[in-house]
N, C-alpha and C positions, 0 to 999 in steps of 0.2 A: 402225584395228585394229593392234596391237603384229605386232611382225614375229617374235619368237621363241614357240617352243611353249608355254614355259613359262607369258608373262604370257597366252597364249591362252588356257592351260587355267586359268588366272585369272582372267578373262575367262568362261569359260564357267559356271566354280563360282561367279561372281557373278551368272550369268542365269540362272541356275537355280534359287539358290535365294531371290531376286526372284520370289514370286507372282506380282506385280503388274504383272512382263513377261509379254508371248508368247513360247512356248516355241521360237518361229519363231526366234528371235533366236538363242538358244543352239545349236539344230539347223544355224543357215546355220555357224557359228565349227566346229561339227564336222564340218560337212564339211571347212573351210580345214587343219583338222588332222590330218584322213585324208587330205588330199592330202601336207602338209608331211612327213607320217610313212608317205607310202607304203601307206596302208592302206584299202584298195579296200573291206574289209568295213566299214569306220566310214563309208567315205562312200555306201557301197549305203545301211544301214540308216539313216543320217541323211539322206539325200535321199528315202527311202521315205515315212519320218514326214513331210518336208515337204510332198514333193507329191502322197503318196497310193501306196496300194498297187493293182497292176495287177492285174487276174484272174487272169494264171497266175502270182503268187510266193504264196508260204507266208506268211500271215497268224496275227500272234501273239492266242492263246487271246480276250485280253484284248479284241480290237475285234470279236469277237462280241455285239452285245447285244440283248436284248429289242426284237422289233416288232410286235405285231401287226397284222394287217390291222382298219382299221377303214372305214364307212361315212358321209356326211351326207345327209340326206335330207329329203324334204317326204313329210307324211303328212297330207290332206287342209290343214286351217290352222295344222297345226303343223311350228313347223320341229326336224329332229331331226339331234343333233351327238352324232359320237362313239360310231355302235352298235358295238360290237366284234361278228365275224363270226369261226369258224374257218374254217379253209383244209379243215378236212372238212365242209362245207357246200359246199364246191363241185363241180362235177361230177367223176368219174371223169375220171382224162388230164388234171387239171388241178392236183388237191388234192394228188397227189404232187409236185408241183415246186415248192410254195407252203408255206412255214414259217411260225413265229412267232418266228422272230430273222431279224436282220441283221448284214449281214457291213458294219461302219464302215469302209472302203478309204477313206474321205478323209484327206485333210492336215489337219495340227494346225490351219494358221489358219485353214482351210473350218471346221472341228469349233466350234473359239474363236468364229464367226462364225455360226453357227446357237444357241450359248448363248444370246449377245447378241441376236439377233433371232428368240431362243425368247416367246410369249404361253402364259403358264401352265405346267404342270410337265411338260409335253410338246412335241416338235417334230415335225412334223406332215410326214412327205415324201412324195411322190406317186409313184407308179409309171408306168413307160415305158409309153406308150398307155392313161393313167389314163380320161381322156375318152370314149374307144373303147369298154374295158370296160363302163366306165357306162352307155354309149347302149343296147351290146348286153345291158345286165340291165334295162332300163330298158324294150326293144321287149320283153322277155317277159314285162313285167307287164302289157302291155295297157291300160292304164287311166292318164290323168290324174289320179287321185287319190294314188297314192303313185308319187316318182321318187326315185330314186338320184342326188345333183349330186355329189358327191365318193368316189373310191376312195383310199386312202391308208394311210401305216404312223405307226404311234404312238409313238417312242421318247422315251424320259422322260430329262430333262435332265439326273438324277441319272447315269444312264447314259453321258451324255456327259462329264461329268466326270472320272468314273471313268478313262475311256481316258486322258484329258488327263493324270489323276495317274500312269496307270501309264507313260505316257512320261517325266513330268518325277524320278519317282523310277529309272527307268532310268540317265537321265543324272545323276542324283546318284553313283550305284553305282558308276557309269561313271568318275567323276573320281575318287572314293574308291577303288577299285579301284587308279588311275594315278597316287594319292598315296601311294597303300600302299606298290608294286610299283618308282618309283623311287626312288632315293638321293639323288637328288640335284633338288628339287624345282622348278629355275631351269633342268636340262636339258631337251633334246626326248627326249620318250617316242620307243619304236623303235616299227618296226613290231610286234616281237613283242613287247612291254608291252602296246601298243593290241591286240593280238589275245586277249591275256589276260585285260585288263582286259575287254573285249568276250566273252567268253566267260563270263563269271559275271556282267555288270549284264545281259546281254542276253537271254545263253541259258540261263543259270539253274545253270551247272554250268564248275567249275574246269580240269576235263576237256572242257567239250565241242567237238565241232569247227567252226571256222568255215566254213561252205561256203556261205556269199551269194554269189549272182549277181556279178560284178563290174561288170556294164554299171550304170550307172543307172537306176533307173525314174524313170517318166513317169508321170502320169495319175491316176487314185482309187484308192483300194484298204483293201481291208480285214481284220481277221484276227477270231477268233473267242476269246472269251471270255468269262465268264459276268461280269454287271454286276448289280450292284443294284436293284434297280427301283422308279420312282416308284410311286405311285398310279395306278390306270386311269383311262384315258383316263373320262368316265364316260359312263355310255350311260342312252337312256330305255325303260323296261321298257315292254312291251304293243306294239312296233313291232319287227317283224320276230323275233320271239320264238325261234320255235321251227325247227330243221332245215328241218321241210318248208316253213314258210313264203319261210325263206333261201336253200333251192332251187331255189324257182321262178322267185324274183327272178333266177338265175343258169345256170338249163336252157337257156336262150337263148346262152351261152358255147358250149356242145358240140358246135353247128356251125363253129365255129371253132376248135375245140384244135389244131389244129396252129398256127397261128398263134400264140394265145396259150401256150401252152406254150412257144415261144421266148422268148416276153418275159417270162413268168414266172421260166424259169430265169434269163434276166439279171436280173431283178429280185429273186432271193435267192441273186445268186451273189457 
């Protein structure tokens, strides 16, 4: 890697606008230049995207996307993939903590790595104590004939894309921004170029003010945004049809809300 900002952010404006690199590549170089430039907010928001957003930071509109809950199941000798189920079909003290989007808190190259080992136009993620749930909808059906094997959410590939694009046209902005704003395009950007620039690829607004965290995050994380949405997951009509039937499958939960309603909430936070 070049030692001056300049061929950096050369550097970066060439991994960028490289589809056919990870955008991991370009996000690791901007951190090296929020370091070089003193600018704690390029490298909060470039370590974010890398390695996920944490539960308590501010998540952008954009990594909101479509999830709903779905189920797989056996229904005497047939086997059934993909019932979609609302979160008001579940008991009271539970359907309130239970959405139909998802907050995407991971990192670009987790996101880039669930595409790749996406099967069909959906990725299929499971929820914390998925197992558990199922067993306990599973004891209030009573009966070997129909079981509940999988709890899970449905998000469509097109949706994961999406996030992917509104990161890599960030960073487009970001360096156009900082091609605009210098004079001289072989200097190092200052801090308050990068704060500038950073404030309209990032925050949407010339004026607005920077106030990221300056620690680093750690961990997943995710923000909210509306995505496009593939085709539903598809479901088989005549199994588990109607409210009351999806009910019952799920009256057996209501001993349990306190419990589940913790992992609920983590599960759409």
């Amino acid at each position: 890697m070049s030692s001056s900002n300049g061929s950096l952010l050369t550097e970066i404006q060439r991994d960028v606008l490289d589809e056919s690199k990870s955008l991991a590549s370009a996000l690791r170089k901007c951190v090296v230049l929020g370091g070089e430039a003193n600018s704690a907010p390029l490298r909060t928001w470039a370590t974010r995207e890398l390695r996920g957003y944490e539960p308590s930071d501010e998540l952008p509109e954009f990594r909101v996307v479509a999830g709903a809950l779905h189920i797989d199941g056996i229904a005497g000798y047939n086997q059934i993939t993909g019932q979609m189920i609302s979160p008001r079909s579940l008991p009271e003290g539970i359907r309130d903590h239970v959405s139909e989007t998802y907050e995407l808190r991971a990192g670009v190259g987790e996101i880039e790595a669930m595409i790749q080992q996406a099967e069909g136009s959906h990725v299929h993620l499971g929820l914390p104590m998925g197992a558990e749930i199922a067993a306990h909808m599973n004891r209030s059906l009573g009966n070997g004939v129909q079981q509940i094997t999988r709890v899970y959410r449905a998000v469509a590939v097109v949706s994961l894309r999406a996030v992917l694009d509104h990161v890599r046209t960030r960073l487009v902005e970001l360096v156009g921004e900082l091609r605009a704003i210098m004079p001289d395009a072989r200097a190092e950007p200052t801090e308050e170029q990068v704060g500038q620039a950073l404030s309209v690829a990032v925050h949407g607004s010339p004026n607005a003010q920077v106030n990221l965290v300056t620690s680093q995050a750690s961990g997943h994380g995710q923000s909210s945004t509306k995505q496009s949405q593939g085709p539903e997951t598809p479901t088989e009509p005549g199994f588990w049809t109607t409210n009351r039937k999806i009910g019952a499958f799920v009256v057996g939960l209501a001993t349990i809300v306190g419990t589940v309603v913790a992992v609920m909430t983590y599960v759409t936070s």
